[in-house]
C-alpha positions as CSV (number, residue, x, y, z in Angstrom):
1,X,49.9,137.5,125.1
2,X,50.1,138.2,121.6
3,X,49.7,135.5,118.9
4,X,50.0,136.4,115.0
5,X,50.0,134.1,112.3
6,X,50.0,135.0,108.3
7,X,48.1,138.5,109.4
8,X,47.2,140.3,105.8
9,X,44.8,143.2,104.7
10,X,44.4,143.9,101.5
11,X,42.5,147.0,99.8
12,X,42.2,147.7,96.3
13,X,45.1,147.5,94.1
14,X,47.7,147.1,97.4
15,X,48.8,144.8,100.1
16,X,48.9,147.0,103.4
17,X,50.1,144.0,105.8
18,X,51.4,140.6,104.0
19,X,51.7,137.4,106.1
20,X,53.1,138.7,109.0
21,X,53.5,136.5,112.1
22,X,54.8,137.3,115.7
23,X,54.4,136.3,119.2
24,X,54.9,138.9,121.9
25,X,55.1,137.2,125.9
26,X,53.5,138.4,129.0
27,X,55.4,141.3,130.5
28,X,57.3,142.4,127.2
29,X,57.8,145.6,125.7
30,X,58.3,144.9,122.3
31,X,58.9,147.9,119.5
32,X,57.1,148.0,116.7
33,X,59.4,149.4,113.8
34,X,58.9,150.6,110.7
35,X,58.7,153.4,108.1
36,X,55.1,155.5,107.1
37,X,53.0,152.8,105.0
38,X,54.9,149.9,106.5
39,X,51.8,148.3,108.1
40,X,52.3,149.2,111.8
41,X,48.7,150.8,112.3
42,X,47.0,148.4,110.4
43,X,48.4,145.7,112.1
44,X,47.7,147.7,115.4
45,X,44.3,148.0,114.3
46,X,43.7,144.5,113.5
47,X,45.0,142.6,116.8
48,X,42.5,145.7,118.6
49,X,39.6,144.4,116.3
50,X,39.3,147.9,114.5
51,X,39.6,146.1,111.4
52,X,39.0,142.7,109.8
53,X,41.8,141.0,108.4
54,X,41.9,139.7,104.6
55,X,43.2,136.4,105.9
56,X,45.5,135.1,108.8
57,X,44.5,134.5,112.8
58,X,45.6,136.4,115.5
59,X,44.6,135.7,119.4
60,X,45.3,138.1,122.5
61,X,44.9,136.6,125.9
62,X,43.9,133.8,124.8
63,X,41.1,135.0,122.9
64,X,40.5,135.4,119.1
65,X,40.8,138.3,117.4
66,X,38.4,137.9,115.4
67,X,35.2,135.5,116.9
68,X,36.0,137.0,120.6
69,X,36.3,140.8,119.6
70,X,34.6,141.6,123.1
71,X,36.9,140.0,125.1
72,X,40.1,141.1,123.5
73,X,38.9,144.7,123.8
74,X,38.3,144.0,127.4
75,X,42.2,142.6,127.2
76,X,43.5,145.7,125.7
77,X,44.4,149.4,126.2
78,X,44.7,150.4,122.9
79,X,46.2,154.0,122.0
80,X,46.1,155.3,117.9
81,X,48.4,157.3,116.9
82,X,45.4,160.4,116.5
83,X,43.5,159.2,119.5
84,X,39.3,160.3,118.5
85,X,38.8,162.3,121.8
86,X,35.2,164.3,122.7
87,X,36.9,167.8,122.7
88,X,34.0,169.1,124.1
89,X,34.9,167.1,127.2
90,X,37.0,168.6,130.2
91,X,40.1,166.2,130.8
92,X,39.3,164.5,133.8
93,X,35.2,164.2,132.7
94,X,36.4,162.4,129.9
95,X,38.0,159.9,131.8
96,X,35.4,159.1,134.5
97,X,33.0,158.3,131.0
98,X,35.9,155.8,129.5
99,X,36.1,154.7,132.9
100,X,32.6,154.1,133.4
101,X,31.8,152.5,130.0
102,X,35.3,150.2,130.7
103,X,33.2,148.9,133.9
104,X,34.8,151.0,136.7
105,X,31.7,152.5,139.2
106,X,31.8,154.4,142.2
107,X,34.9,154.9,144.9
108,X,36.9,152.3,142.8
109,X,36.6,154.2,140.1
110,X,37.3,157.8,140.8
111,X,40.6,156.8,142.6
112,X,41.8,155.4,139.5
113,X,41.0,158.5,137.3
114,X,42.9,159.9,139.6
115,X,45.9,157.7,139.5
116,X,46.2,157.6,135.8
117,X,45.6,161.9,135.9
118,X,49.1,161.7,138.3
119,X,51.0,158.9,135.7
120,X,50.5,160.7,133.0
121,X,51.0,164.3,134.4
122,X,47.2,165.5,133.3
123,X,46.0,166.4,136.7
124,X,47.2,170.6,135.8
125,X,44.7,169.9,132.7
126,X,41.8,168.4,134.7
127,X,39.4,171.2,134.5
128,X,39.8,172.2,131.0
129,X,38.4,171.1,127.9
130,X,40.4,168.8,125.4
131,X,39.7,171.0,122.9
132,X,41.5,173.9,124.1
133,X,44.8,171.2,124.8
134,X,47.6,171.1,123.1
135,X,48.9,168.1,121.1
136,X,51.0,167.0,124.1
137,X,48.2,166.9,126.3
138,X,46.0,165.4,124.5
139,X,48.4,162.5,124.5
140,X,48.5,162.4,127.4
141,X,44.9,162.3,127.8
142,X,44.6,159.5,125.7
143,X,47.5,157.8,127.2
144,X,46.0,158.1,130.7
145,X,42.5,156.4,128.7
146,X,44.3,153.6,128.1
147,X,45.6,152.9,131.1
148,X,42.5,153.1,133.1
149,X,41.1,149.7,133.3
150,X,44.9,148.1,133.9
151,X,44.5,146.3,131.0
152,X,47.2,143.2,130.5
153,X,47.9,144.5,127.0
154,X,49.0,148.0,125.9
155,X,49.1,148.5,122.2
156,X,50.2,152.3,121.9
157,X,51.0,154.2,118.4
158,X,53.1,156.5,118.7
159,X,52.0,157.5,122.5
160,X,54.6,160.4,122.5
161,X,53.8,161.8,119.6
162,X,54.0,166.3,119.7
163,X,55.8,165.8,123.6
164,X,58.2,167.9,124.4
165,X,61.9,166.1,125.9
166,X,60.3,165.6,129.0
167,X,57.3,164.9,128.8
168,X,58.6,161.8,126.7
169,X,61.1,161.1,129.8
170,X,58.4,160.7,131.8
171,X,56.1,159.0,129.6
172,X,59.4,156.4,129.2
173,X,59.9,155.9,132.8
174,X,55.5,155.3,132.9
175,X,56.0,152.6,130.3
176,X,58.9,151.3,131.9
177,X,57.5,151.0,135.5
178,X,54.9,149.0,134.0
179,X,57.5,146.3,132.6
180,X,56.4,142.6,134.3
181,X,53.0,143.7,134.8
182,X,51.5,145.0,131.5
183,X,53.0,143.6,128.2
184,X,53.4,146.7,125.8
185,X,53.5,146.2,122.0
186,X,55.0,150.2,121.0
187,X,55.1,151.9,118.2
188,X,57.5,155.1,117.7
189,X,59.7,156.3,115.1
190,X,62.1,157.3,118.3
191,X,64.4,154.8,118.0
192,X,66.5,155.3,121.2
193,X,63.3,155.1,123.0
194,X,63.1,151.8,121.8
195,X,66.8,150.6,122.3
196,X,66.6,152.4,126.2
197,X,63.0,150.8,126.5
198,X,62.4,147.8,124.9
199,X,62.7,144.0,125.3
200,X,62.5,143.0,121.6
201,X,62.0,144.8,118.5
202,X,60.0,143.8,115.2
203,X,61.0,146.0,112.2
204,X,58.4,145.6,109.1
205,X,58.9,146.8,105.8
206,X,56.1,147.1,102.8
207,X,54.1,145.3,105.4
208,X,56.2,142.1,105.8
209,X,58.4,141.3,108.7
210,X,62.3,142.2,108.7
211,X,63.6,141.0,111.9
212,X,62.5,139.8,115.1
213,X,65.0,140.1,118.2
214,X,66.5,141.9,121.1
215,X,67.6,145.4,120.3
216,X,71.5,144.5,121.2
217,X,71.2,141.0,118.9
218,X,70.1,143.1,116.3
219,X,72.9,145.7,116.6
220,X,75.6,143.4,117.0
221,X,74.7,140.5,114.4
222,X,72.7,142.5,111.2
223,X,74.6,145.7,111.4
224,X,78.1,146.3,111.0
225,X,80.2,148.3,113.3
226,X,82.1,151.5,112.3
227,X,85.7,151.5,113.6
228,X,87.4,155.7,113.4
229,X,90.6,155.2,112.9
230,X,93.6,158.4,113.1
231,X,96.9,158.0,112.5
232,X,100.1,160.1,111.6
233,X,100.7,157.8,108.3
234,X,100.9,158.3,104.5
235,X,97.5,157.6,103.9
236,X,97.8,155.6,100.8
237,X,100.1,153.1,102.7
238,X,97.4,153.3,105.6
239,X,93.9,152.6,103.6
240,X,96.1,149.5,101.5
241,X,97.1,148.1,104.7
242,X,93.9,148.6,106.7
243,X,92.0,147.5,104.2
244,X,93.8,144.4,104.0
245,X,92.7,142.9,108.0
246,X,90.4,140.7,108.1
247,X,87.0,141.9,109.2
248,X,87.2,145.0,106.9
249,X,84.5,145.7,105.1
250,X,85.9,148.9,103.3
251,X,87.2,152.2,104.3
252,X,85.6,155.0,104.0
253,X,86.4,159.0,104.0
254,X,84.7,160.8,107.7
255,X,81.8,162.8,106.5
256,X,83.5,166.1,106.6
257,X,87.6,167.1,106.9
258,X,87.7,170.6,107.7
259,X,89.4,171.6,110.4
260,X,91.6,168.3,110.1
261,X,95.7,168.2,110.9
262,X,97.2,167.6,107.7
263,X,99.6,165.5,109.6
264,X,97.2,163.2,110.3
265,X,94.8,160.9,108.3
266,X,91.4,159.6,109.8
267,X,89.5,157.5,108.3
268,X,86.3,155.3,108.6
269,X,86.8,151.3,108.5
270,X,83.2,149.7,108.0
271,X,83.0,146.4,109.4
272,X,81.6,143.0,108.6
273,X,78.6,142.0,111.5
274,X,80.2,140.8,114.4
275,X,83.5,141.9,113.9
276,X,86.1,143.9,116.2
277,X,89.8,144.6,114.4
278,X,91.0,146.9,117.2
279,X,93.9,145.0,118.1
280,X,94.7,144.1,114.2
281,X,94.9,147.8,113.9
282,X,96.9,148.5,116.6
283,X,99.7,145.8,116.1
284,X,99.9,147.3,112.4
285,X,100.5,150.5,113.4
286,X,103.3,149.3,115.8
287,X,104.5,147.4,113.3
288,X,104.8,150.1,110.4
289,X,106.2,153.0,113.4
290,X,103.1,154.6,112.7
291,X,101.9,157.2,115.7
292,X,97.9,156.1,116.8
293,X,95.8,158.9,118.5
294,X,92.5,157.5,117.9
295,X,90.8,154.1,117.9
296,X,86.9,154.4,118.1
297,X,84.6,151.4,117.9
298,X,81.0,152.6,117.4
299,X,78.0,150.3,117.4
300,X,75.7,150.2,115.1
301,X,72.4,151.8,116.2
302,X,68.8,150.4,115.4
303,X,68.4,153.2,113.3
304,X,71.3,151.8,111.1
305,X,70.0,148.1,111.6
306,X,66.8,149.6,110.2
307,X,67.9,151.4,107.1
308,X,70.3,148.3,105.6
309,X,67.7,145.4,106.3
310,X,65.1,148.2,104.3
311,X,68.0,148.7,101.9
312,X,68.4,145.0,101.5
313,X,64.3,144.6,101.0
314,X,63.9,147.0,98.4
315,X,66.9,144.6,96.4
316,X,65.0,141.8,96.9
């Protein structure tokens, strides 16, 4: 669906987007990660045909970005993160124009104003003008443009951007009804949108690309674990032989101690990628007669996965 290869865009003095390539398959939902000024928009804008590339190729739906701009808008239901909307408009007259200049006439097209009003919660709105909406709303609106010509390609920025909690469950359940019959390319900075919604993720940094996988390859390979470890044990003897396992990255002290049984030490074991030293833990503490109240695995999140591969960009 989507085809990228060495996409850049240069303006004076800085690289916005630098050789970035990608493919994203029918029926995906793929995330689109990154920090502010990472190159998400601009990217998002090129593969819509907003803006010319400084150099690179990119094709959606089999068309060129760039020689076939027509019929890749045709192919797309592109949402910015501030969508331009007439805010002299009322809601639903709004969408019968985008309708009607997206090629939708008559019977046909009034019943799918209407559907995309329902999907995206707007019908309440309908009658008013956009520019007496909210944030949210308008959103919504703009969501709800997008959708109108069931385009095979949904490149949204930030689509629930100034919703309330659930008005972005509901805009996640839209997006993932729509999985297998609308590929998605999705940019938010909610990142357990992403891991509950997504098929892949791409994470960009400084406008290159970090990684390229499934959310769960990209927590359990990139990222280590953290392992919470309590024990009734003279914590000296405990970090020394803890730290020893194999699969240890280091140990680290819990982000805050008050409240905590003097008895008792807990401590954070940070892990190498990949690993799992539960049962090496376990058997030392049976060994050394030492009493075990908690062992806690916790998985890296995308949001760690994130922050180390930036981390480990900036070094380069």
């Amino acid at each position: 669906m989507i085809n990228a290869k060495d996409l850049t865009k240069r303006y004076a003095g800085r690289t916005a987007v630098e050789s970035l390539s990608f493919r994203v398959e029918p029926g995906q939902i793929v995330g689109f990660l990154g920090p502010n000024g990472a190159g998400k928009s601009t990217t998002m804008r090129m593969l819509s045909g907003y803006l010319p590339p400084t150099s690179g190729s990119a094709s959606v739906n089999g068309f060129c970005v760039f020689s076939q701009s027509l019929e890749v808008r045709r192919s797309i239901g592109y949402m910015p993160e501030m969508a331009p909307l007439y805010t002299d408009m009322r809601a639903k007259e709004y969408l019968r124009f985008r309708a009607e200049l997206k090629g939708l006439a008559g019977a046909a097209m009034r019943r799918r104003v209407d559907e995309v009003m329902e999907q995206c919660s707007v019908q309440s709105v309908r009658r008013r003008l956009i520019g007496n909406l909210s944030k949210g709303f308008r959103q919504r609106v703009a969501l709800a443009d997008a959708l109108l010509a069931s385009p095979p390609l949904l490149i949204l920025d930030e689509p629930t951007n100034g919703l309330d909690p659930v008005q972005i469950r509901q805009v996640r359940e839209l997006l993932r009804s729509l999985r297998g019959r609308q590929t998605i390319l999705l940019s938010t900075h909610i990142l357990q949108e992403v891991e509950a919604l997504c098929d892949r993720v791409l994470m960009i940094h400084q406008g290159r690309l970090l990684a390229d996988d499934t959310p769960a390859a990209l927590t359990r390979n990139l990222r280590s674990a953290q392992l919470w470890v309590e024990l009734q044990a003279d914590e000296a003897k405990a970090r020394e032989a803890l730290a020893a396992l194999p699969g240890v990255r280091r140990i680290e002290d819990p982000p805050s101690s008050e409240g905590r049984d003097p008895d008792w030490v807990r401590l954070m074991l940070r892990l190498e990628a990949g690993q799992d030293p539960r049962s090496s833990v376990s058997e030392v503490a049976m060994r050394e007669g030492w009493a075990l109240r908690e062992l806690h695995l916790q998985p890296a999140s995308l949001e760690d996965v994130f922050v180390e591969l930036a981390s480990m960009d900036r070094a380069v």
